[in-house]
C-alpha positions in Angstrom: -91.6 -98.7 143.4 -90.9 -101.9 144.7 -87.1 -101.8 143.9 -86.8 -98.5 146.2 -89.4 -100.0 148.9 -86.7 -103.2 148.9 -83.6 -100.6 149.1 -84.9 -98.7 151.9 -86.2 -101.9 154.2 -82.4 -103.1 153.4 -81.0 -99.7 154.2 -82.8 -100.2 157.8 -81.7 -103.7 158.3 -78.1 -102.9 157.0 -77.9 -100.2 160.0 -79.5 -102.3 162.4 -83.1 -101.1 162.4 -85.0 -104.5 162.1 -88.0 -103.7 164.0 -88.5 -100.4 161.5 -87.3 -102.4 158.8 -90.0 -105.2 159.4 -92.6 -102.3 159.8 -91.9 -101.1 156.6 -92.0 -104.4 155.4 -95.3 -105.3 156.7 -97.2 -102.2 156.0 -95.7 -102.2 152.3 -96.5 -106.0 151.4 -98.6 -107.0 154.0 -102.0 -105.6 152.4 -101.6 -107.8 149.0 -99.6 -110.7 150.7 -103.2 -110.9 153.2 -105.4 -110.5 149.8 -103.3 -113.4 148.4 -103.8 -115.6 151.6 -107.6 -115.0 151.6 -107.9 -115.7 147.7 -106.2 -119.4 148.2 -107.1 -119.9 151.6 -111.1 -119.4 151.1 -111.3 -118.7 154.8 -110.4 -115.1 156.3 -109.2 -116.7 159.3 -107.3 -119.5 158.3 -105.7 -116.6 155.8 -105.5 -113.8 159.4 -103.6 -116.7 160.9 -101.3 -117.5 158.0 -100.6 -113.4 157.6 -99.8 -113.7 161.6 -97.0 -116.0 161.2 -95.9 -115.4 158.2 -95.4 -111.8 159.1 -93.8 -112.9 162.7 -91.6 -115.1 161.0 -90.4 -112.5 158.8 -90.3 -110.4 161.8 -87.2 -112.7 163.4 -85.5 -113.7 160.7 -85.2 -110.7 158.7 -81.9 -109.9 159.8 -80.6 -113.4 158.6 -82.1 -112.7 155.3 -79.6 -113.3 152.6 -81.5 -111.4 150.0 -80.9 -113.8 147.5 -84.5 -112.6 145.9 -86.7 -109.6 147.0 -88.6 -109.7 150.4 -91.3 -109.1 148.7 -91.3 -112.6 147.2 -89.5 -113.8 150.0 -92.4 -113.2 152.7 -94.8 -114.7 150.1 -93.0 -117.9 150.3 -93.3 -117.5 154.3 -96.8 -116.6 153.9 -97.5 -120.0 151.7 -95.7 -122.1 154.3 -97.5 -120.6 157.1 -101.0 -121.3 155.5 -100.0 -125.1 154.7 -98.9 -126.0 157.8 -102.3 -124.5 159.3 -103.9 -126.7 156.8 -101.9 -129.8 157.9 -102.0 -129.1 161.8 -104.6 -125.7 162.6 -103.4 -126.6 166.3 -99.3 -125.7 165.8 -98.7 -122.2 166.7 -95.5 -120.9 167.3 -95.0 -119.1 170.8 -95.2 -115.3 170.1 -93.4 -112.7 172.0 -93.7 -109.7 169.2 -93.9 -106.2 170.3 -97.1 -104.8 170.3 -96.4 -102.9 167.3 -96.1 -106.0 165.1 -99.7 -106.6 166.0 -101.4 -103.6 165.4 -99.4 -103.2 162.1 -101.3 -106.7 161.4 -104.9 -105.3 162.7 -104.0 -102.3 160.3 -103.2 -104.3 157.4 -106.3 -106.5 157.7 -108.6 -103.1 158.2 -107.3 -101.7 155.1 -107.3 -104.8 152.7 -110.5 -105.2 150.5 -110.3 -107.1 147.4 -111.5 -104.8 144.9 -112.5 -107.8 142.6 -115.3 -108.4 144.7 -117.4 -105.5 144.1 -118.9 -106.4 141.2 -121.2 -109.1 140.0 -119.0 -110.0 136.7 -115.6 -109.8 138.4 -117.1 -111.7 141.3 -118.9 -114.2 138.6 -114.8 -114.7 137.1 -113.5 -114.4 140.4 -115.7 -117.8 141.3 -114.3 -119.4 138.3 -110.7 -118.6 139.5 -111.5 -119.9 142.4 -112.7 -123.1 141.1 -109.6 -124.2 139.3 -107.2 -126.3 140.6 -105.6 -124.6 144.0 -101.8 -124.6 141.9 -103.2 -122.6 139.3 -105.2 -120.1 141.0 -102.6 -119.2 143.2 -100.5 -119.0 140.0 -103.0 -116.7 138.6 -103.5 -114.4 141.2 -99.2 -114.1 141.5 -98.9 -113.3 138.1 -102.0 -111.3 137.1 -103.2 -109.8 140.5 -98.9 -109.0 142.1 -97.6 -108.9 138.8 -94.8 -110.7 139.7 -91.8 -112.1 137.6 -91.8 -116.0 136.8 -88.6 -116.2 138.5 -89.9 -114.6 141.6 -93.1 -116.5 141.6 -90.5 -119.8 141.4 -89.6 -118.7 144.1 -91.9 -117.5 146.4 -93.6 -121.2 144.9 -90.6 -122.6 147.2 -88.7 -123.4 144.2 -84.7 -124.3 144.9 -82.4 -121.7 143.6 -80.5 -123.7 141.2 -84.0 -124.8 139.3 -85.7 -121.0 139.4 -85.0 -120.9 135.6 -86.5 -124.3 134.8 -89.3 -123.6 137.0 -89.9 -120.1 135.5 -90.2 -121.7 132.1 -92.5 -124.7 133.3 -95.0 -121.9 134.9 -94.9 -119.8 132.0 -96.3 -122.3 130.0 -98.7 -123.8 132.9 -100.1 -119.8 133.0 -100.6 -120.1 129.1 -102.8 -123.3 129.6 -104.3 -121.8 132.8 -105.6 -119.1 130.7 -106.7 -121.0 128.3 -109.0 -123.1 130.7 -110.3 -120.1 131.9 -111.3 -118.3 128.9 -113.4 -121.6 127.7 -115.3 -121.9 131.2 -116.1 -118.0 130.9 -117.2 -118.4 127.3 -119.7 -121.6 128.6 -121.1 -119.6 131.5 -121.7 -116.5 128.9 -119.6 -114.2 131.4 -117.2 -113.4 127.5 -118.4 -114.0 124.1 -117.6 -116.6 122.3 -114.9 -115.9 119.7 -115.7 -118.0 116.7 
């Protein structure tokens, strides 16, 4: 689904349809990139803000998009940056001159997006634990279990050069095996899985 989401946002920006093109964009992978922010932001605003310009930047530039990787990945990268420059300076906001259509695409996006992890006890108990590892591997969690992305698209959307994607990739895939590892052994001590020896 993604792959024909990608060729039809590129179709639009190929003939010079940006503003439908970033619509598309926005309602197709604004409602997991927002979940994402919330997840490692722990704040909804500081993850509404990060959404905001993230999808604003991708909103002016997505006609200088090389498409090098998929937008998808590419506006999670954007997302990222956006959220740690909030943390570093919550005063910098770029000036925004967005049609109103880019806005109430965002208000839509934020209405529909509720983490269905939280709606039980146990996945809200494991959810907690997620949350309490270190902030690398959580987000590296939640882009590979939760958007069930590729480790060379999560290289990249970690901000990850193009000519070290594959080493990256590799390094991840290995960090995600210890990651889970951690993770079983603080579910097994809090008695949320059973211990299996």
């Amino acid at each position: 689904m993604s792959s024909e989401i990608e060729a039809e946002i590129r179709g639009h920006v190929d003939a010079g349809n940006i503003d439908l093109a970033a619509s598309r964009a926005v309602a197709s992978y604004g409602p997991e990139l927002l979940g994402f922010l919330r997840a490692i932001a722990k704040s909804d605003d500081l993850a509404a803000e990060a959404f905001a310009i993230s999808s604003e930047q991708l909103w002016t530039s997505l006609a200088k998009f090389r498409w090098e990787a998929q937008l998808r990945t590419w506006f999670y990268q954007l997302g990222r940056n956006a959220l740690h420059q909030l943390r570093i300076d919550p005063r910098r906001r770029a000036e925004r001159n967005l049609p109103l259509s880019v806005i109430t695409s965002i208000d839509d996006v934020r209405r529909e997006t509720t983490p269905m992890h939280q709606r039980t006890s146990g996945k809200a108990a494991i959810r907690a634990l997620r949350e309490s590892l270190d902030p690398e591997d959580h987000e590296l969690l939640i882009l590979r279990l939760d958007r069930d992305m590729s480790w060379k698209d999560i290289a990249r959307a970690l901000g990850t050069e193009a000519s070290a994607v594959d080493t990256r990739a590799a390094a991840l895939r290995k960090r995600f095996e210890r990651v889970k590892e951690q993770l079983r052994e603080l579910a097994t001590e809090r008695g949320l899985i059973p211990d299996s020896e």
